[in-house]
C-alpha positions in Angstrom: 11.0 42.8 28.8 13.2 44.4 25.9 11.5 42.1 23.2 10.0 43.7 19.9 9.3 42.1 17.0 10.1 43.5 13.9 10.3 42.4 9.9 13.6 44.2 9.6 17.3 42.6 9.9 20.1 43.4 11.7 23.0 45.1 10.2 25.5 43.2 9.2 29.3 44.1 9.4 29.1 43.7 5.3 26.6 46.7 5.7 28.5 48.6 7.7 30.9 51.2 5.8 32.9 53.1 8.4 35.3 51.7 10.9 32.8 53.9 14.0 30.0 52.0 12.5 31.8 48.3 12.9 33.2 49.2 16.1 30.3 50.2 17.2 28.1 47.5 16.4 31.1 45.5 18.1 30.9 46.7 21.4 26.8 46.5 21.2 27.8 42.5 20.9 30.6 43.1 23.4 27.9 44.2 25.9 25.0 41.9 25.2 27.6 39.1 25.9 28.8 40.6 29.0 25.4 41.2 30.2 24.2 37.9 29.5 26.9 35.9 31.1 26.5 37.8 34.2 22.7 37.3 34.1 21.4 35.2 31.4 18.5 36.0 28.9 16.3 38.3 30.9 19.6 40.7 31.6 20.1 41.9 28.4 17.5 44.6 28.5 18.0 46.8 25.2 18.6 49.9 27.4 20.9 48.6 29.6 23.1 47.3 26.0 22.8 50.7 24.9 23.8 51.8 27.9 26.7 49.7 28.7 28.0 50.1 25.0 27.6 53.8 25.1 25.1 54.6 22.0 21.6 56.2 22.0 18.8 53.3 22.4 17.8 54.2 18.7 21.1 54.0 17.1 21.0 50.3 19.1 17.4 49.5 17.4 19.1 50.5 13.8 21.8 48.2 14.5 19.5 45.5 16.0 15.4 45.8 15.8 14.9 43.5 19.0 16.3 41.9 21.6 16.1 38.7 20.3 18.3 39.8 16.6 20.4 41.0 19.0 21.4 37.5 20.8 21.0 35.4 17.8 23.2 37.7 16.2 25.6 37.3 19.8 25.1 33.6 19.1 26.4 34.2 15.5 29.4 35.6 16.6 30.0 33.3 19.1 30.3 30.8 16.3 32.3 32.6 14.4 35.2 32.3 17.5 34.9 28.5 17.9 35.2 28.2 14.4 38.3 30.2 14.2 39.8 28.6 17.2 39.0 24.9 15.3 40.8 26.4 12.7 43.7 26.5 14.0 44.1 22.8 15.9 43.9 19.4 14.0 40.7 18.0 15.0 41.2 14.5 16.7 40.0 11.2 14.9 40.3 8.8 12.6 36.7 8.4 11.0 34.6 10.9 10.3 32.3 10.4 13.1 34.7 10.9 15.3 35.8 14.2 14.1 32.7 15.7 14.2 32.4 14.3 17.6 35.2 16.2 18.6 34.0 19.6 17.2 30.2 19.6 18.5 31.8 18.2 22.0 34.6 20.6 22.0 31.6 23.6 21.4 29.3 22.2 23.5 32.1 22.6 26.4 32.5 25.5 25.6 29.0 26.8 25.9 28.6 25.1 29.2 31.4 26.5 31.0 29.4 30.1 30.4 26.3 28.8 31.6 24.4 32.0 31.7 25.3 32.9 28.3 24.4 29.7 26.8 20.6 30.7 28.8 20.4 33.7 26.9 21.8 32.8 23.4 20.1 29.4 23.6 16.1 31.0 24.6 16.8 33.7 21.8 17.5 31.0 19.0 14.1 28.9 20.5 12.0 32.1 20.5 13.1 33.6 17.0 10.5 33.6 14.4 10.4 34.6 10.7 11.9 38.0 11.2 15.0 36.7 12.2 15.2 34.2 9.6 18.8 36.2 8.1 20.1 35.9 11.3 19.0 32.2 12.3 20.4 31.5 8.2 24.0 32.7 9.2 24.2 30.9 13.2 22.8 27.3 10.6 25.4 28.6 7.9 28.5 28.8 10.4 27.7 25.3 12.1 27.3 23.5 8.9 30.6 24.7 7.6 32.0 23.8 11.1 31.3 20.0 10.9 31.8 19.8 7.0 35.1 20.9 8.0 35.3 18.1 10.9 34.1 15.5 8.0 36.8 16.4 5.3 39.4 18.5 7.6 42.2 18.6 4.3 40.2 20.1 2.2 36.4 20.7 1.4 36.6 19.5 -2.4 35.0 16.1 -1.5 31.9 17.7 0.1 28.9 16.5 -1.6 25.3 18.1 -1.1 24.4 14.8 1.1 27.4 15.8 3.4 25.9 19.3 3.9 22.3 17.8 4.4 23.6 15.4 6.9 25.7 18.2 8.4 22.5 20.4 8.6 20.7 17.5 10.2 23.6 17.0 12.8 23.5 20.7 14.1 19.6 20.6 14.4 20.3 17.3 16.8 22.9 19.3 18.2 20.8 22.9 19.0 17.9 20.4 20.4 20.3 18.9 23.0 21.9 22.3 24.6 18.1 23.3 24.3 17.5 20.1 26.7 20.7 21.0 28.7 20.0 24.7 29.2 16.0 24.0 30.4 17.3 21.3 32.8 16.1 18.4 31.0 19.2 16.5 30.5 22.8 17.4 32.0 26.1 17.7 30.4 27.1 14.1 30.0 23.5 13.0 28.9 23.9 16.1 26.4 27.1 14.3 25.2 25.6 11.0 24.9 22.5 12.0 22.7 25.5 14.1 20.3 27.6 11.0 20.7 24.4 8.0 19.6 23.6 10.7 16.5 26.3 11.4 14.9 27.5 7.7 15.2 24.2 6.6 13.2 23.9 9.6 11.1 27.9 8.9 9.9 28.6 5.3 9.8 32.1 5.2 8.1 
């Protein structure tokens, strides 16, 4: 199945010190997200990443000790590219609620219109255990600063420890939704709906 479970973390791009190594581990992300979107979780065999991103299968277990690093850390960088493109477009609303309602639904449209890729980033982030726990920290660590952002969008001098709590709480509703959405539980508008009743009770301006 490609799954191995190991104590160790992936590498970083703060570990990496050569411009081969970062470009490296990029296009071993640049394939695990091509091979998941065209066949979801059970594609991205780690061969077949090596493969595709043209380095031995043990420089790829270096990089990444399973399968499953390997798509939270996809999920991690996926994260990091919403959050840029949030960046740079005022986020709509007048309360707080709102604004954060914009973001999570704005990401969560996002996700769905790659449906396979959502699978396979989605089942890795249910299945992770303990010895992903760095990675897992960074995927929590990008979403909360998303929707802190959404909260206080001039600035983040105002953010108290509550906000980030409630922020933390907010992407945990969030994740448990697309998880709903992605095992065919609930569909896109019911996802939106159970973001939408949260959010409004979790942040009553």
């Amino acid at each position: 199945m490609g799954v191995r479970v190991s104590s160790a973390n992936s590498l970083t791009v703060e570990d990496l010190g050569s411009a081969a190594q970062r470009d490296r581990r990029k296009r071993i992300l640049d394939a695990t997200i091509a091979l998941a979107s065209q066949g979801g979780f059970d594609a991205v065999q780690m061969r077949a990443v090596a493969e595709r991103a043209d380095v031995a299968l043990g420089t790829l277990y270096r990089y990444f000790p399973s399968k499953i690093h390997l798509l939270v850390s996809a999920l991690q960088r996926e994260f990091e590219r919403t959050e840029l493109a949030l960046r740079d477009r005022p986020i709509e609303g007048d309360t707080t609620a709102e604004r954060v309602i914009t973001v999570l639904k704005r990401t969560t449209r996002g996700m769905q219109s790659d449906p396979k890729l959502t699978e396979a980033l989605t089942r890795a982030f249910m299945f992770a255990d303990s010895s992903v726990a760095a990675e897992i920290h960074q995927v929590g660590m990008l979403l909360t600063a998303m929707l802190t952002r959404a909260m206080y969008p001039t600035g983040h001098d105002e953010v108290t420890e509550e906000d980030v709590q409630v922020a933390r709480v907010i992407g945990d509703v969030w994740l448990s939704a697309l998880v709903g959405w992605v095992t065919g539980r609930t569909n896109a508008a019911e996802t939106g709906q159970q973001i939408e009743v949260a959010v409004k009770l979790l942040l009553r301006d």
